[in-house]
C-alpha positions as CSV (number, residue, x, y, z in Angstrom):
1,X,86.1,0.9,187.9
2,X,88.0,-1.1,185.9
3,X,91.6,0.1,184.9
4,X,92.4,0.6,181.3
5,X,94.9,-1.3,179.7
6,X,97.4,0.9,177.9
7,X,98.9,-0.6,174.7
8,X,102.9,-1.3,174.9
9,X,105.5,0.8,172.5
10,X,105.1,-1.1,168.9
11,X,101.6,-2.7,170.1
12,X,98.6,-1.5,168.6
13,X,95.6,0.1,170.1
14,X,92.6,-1.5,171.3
15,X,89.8,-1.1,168.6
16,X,87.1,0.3,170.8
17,X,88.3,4.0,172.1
18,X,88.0,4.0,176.1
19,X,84.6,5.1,177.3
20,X,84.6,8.9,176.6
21,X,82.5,11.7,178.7
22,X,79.3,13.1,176.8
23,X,79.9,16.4,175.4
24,X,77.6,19.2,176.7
25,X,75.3,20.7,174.0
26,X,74.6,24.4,174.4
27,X,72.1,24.9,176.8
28,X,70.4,27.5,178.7
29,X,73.3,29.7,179.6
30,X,75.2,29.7,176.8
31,X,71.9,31.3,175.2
32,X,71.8,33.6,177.9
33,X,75.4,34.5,177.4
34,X,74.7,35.1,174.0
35,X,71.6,37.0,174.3
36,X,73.5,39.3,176.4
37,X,76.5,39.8,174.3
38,X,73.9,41.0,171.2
39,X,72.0,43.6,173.7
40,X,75.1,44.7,175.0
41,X,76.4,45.6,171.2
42,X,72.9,46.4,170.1
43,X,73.2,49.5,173.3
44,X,76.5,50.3,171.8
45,X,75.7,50.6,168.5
46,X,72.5,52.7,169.5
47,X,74.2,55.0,171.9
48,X,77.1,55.7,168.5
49,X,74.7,56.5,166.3
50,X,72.0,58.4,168.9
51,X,75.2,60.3,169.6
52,X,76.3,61.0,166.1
53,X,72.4,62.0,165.4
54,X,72.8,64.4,168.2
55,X,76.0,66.2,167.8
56,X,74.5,66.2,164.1
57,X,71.7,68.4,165.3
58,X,74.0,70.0,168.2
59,X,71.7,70.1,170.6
60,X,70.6,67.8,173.9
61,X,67.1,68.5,175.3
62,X,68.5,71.3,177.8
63,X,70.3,72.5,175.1
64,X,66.9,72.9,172.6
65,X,65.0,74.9,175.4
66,X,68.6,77.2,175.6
67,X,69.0,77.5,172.4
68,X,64.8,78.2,171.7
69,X,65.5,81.2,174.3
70,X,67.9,82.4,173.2
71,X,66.2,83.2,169.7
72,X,63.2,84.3,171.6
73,X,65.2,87.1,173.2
74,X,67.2,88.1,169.7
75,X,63.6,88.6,168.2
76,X,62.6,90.9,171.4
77,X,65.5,92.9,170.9
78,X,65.1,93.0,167.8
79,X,61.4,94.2,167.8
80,X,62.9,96.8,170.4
81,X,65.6,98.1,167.6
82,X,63.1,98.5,164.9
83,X,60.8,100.4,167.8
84,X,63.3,102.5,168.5
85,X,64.4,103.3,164.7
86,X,60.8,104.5,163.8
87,X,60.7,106.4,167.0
88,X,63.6,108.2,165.8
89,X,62.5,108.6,162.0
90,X,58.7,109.2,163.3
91,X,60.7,112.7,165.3
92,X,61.9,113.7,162.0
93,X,59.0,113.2,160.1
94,X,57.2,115.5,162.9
95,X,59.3,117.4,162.6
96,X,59.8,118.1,158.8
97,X,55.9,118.8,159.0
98,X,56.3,121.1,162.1
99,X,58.8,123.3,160.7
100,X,58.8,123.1,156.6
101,X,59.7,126.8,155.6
102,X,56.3,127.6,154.1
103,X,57.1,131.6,153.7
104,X,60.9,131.4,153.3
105,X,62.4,130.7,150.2
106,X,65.8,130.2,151.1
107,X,65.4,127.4,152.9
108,X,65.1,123.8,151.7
109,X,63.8,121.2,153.5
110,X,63.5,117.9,153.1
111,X,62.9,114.1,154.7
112,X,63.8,111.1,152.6
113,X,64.0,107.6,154.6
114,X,65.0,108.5,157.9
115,X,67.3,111.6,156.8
116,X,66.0,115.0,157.7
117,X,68.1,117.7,155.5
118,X,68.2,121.4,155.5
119,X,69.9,124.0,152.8
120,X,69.5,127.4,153.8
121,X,71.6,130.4,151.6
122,X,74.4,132.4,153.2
123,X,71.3,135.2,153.6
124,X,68.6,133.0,155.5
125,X,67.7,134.7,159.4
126,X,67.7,130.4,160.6
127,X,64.3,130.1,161.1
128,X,63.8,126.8,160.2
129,X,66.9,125.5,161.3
130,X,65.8,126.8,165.0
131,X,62.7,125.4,164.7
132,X,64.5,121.8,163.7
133,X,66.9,122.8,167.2
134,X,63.9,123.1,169.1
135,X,61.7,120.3,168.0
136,X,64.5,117.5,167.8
137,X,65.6,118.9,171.8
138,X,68.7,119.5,170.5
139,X,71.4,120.3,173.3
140,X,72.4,123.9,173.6
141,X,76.0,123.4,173.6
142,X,75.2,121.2,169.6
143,X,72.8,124.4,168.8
144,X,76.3,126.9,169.6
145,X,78.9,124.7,167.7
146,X,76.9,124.8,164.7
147,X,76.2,128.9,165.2
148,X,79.5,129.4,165.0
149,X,81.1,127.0,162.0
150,X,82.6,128.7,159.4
151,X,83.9,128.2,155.9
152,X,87.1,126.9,157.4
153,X,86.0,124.7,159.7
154,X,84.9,122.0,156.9
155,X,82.2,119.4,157.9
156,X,81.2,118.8,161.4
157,X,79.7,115.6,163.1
158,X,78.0,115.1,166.0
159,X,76.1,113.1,168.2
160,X,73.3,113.3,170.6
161,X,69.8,111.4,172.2
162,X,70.5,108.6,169.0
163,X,70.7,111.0,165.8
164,X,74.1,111.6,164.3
165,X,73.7,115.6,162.9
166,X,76.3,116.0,159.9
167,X,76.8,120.4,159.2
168,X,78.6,122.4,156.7
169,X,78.8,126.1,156.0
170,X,80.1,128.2,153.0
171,X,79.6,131.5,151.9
172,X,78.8,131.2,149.0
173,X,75.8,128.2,149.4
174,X,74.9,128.7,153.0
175,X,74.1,125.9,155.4
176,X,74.4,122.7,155.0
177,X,72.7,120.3,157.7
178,X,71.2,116.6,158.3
179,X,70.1,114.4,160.9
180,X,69.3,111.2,161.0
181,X,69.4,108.3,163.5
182,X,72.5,107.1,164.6
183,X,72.4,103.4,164.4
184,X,70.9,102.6,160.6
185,X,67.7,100.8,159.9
186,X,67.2,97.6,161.5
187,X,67.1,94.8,159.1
């Protein structure tokens, strides 16, 4: 090779530049590179917004099949609540049939949605509220607390086997006295 000549201070530069290297063009792996670099954004762009889209809906695929259970058993229990309410009102309606106070005037009985009510004057010998006792299995200590309210003992509450019983006396109406189920209709 030959040696090139440098030009002295206040000399001026050969006209022809010395023999330079070829510059590369892009070739095959800077088109690789680049390929790369857009699928690498393109998976992290996709993964933001399937993320976003996700916690959007709130729920992964485990999550879905939790979550679809998990209403599946509120509806069961929920079928079970509203079983159980209109085994409870279907007692009272019985019941009302069983032991409406077809000779005895004193008495009033009634069933209106769920509520079984009874009036009975100061005068009435308690058949139909022993009848109501007796159908409804009433427990016996329940049956002796209401025998013995009086006028002073205002109203009474109680409950027992899912009816809440509500009583009264006074002397000068009688007996006042309701069940119904304790927890209220199921929606």
């Amino acid at each position: 090779m030959e040696e090139e000549k440098q030009p002295e201070y206040g000399q001026m530069a050969p006209a022809t530049p010395p023999a330079q290297e070829e510059t590369k063009q892009p070739g095959r792996n800077r088109l690789i590179i680049t390929i790369a670099a857009a699928a690498a954004a393109g998976l992290i762009i996709g993964g933001a917004i399937g993320g976003f889209v996700g916690h959007s809906t709130g729920y992964t695929a485990g999550q879905a099949a939790e979550v679809a259970a998990q209403k599946q058993a509120a509806k069961d229990t929920h079928k079970k609540k509203v079983a159980a309410y209109e085994n409870l009102t279907n007692k009272l309606s019985s019941t009302y049939d069983e032991c409406y106070p077809s000779g005895i005037k004193s008495d009033y009985l009634i069933y209106y949605e769920g509520t079984l009510e009874l009036s009975t004057t100061k005068y009435s010998a308690g058949t139909t509220l022993n009848c109501i006792e007796e159908k409804l299995d009433m427990p016996s200590a329940l049956v002796s607390q209401i025998g013995q309210t009086n006028a002073y003992n205002g109203v009474q509450s109680k409950d027992f086997d899912g009816y809440t019983t509500t009583w009264s006396f006074n002397w000068n109406k009688g007996l006042s006295f309701s069940v119904t189920p304790t927890e209220p209709k199921p929606e």
